[in-house]
C-alpha positions in Angstrom: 48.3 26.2 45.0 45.3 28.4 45.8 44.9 32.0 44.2 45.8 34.6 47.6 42.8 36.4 48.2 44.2 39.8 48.7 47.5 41.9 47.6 49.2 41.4 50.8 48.9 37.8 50.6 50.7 38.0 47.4 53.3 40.1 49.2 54.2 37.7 51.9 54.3 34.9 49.3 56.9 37.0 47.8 59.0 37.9 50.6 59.1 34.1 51.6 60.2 33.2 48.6 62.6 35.7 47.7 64.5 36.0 51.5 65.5 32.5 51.3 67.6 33.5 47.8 69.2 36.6 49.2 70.2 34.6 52.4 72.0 32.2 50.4 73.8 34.8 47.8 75.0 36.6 51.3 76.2 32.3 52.5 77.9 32.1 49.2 79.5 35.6 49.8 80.7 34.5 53.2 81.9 31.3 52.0 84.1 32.3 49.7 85.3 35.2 51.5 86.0 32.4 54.4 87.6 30.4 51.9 89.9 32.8 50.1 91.9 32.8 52.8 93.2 29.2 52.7 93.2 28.5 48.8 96.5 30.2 48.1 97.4 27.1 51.0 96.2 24.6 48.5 96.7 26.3 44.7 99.3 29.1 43.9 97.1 32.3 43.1 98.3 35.7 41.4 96.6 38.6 43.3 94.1 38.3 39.6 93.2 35.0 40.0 92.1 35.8 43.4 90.1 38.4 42.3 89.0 36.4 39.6 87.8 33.8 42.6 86.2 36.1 44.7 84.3 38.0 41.4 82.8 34.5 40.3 80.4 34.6 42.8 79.2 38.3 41.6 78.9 37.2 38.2 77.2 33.9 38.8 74.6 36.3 40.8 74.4 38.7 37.6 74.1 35.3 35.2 71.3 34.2 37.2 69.5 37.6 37.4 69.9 38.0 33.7 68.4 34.5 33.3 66.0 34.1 35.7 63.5 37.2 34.7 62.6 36.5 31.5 62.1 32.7 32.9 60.0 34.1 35.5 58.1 36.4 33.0 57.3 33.0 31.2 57.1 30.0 33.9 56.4 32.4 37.1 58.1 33.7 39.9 57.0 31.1 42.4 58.1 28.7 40.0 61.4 30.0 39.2 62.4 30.2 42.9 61.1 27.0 43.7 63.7 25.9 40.8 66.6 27.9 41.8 66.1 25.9 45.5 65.6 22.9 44.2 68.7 23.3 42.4 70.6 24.7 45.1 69.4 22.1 47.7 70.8 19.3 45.1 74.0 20.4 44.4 74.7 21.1 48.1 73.8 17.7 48.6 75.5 16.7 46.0 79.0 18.1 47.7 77.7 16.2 50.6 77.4 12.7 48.4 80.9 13.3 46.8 82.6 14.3 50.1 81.2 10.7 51.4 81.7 8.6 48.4 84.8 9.9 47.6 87.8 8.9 50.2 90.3 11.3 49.0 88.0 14.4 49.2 86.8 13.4 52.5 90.8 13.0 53.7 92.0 15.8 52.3 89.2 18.0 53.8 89.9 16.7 57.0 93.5 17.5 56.6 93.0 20.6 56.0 90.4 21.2 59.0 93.2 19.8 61.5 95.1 22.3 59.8 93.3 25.2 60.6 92.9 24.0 64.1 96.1 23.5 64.8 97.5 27.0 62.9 94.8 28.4 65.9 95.5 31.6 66.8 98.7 31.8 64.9 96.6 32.5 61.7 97.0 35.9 60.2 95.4 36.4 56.6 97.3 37.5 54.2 97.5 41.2 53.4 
């Protein structure tokens, strides 16, 4: 990579970069928020383990935060974000590979998509 020429050249480059991360912590966030709503369906949760659920996502973020400055201090910021996407990007596609591979995790998440569809309207979240 070249050397940007000016400041705001170096700003863009970091706004590109960053963005992308923030997008995805807000996904993740939405995701499980989404998701909380059918585990107790699957697994019998306390109202602590549910917290405990929906928390893991805030303390992965502050476990990465805590990690990746003093990596980026050393390797780079450009290089750290490339690294937190590439490693993003492979473990989605990883979750793609198993649900594939693996017959019972593509089954059961189709089960559980035709249930949702057929609960419909009828769904109320718990509360």
């Amino acid at each position: 990579m070249a050397a940007p020429s000016s400041k705001s050249q170096v700003t863009r480059r970091v706004y590109a970069l960053g963005s992308p991360a923030a997008i995805l912590f807000g996904y993740d966030n939405g995701i499980i928020s989404a998701a909380i709503l059918f585990i107790p369906h699957e697994l019998p949760l306390t109202p602590l383990l549910k917290g405990a659920v929906v928390s893991s996502t805030a303390v992965g973020a502050m476990v990465g935060a805590l990690g990746s400055g003093p990596a980026a201090d050393r390797l780079g910021r450009q290089r750290v974000l490339l690294a937190a996407g590439v490693v993003f990007t492979g473990y989605a596609a990883a979750g793609v590979i198993v649900w594939w591979c693996v017959p019972e995790t593509k089954q059961r998440s189709l089960e559980s998509l035709e249930r949702a569809f057929r609960r419909g309207a009828r769904f109320r979240p718990e509360g």
